[in-house]
C-alpha positions, 0 to 999 in steps of 0.5 A: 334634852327632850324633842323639840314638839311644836305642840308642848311648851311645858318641856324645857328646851336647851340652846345651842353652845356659843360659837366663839374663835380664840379671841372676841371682838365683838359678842353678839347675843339673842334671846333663845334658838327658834323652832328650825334653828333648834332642829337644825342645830344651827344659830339663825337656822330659819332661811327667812332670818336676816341674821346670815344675809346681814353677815354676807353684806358686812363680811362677805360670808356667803350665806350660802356656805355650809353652817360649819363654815359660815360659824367658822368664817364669822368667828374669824373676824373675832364675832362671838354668838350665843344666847342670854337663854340657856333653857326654857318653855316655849311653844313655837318661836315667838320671844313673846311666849318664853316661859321659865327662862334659865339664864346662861352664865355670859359672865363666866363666858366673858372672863374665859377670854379679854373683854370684847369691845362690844356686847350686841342684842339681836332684838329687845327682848335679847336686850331685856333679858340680859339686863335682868342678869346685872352683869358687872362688866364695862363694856359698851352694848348696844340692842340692835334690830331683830333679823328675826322675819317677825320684825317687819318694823326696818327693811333690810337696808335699815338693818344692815345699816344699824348692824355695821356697829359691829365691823372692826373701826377702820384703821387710819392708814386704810380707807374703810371701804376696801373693809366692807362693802358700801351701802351705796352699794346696797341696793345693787347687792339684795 
């Protein structure tokens, strides 16, 4: 892998490896690492993101954790992370200037393990490229907003409240809000 250089968009940069637990639920998607997600090998590295925030709120992850143990944490609750791009050009961390996208093979990745019961895009363009791979599997996705701080279109409780998507279905004998917290209780919390 080249250094990443925020100056030269003609060297292919390479994403980061999925982060996965030994079943999924629940495969979370985006478009390509940003710039500082990239230095810092980390997914959602940019403290301005919303991506951990969204997790601290829906799975009591506290964002401050170190990455290793947030990654490991979200894991836990069966959530996959990875990226429809494996490679590509890109100057800054826009979607909009991806340029020779290499795709990841998401298809090989979903049959090392049962289907998960959601495929989620963190952002359209996430949503877009994956749509270009037709892949042939039966599970339900939904493109959710972007927590990229590029996306001012929903404030966070909007946000947060379109993510729950991804929370385990309540079981019937359990009340659902002993499973996550209540967006009654949202404003309180940010």
């Amino acid at each position: 892998m080249h250094p990443i250089s925020s100056g030269d968009s003609t060297r292919p940069q390479t994403g980061l490896p999925p982060i996965h637990g030994a079943s999924i639920e629940v495969l979370i998607l985006g478009s390509f690492p940003g710039r500082q997600s990239l230095q810092k090998k980390e997914y959602y590295g940019n403290p301005r993101n919303q991506f951990w925030q969204i997790m601290d709120f829906l799975f009591q992850i506290d964002r401050r954790l170190p990455y290793v143990n947030r990654a490991s944490l979200l894991a836990g609750h069966g959530i996959a992370l990875w990226d429809v791009i494996s490679t590509c050009c890109r100057q800054g961390s826009a979607d909009s200037r991806i340029r020779d996208p290499v795709f990841n093979d998401i298809m090989d990745f979903l049959s090392s393990f049962p289907l998960p019961r959601l495929i989620v895009f963190n952002g359209t363009s996430a949503g877009r490229y994956y749509r270009q791979l037709n892949i042939p599997v039966s599970v339900p996705y939904e493109v959710l907003p972007s927590t990229s701080p590029a996306n001012t279109r929903y404030p966070l409780s909007e946000k947060v409240k379109r993510w729950e998507i991804i929370l385990p279905p309540p079981h019937p004998e359990k009340k659902q809000a002993g499973n996550y917290r209540s967006m009654r209780n949202f404003r309180k919390i940010t």
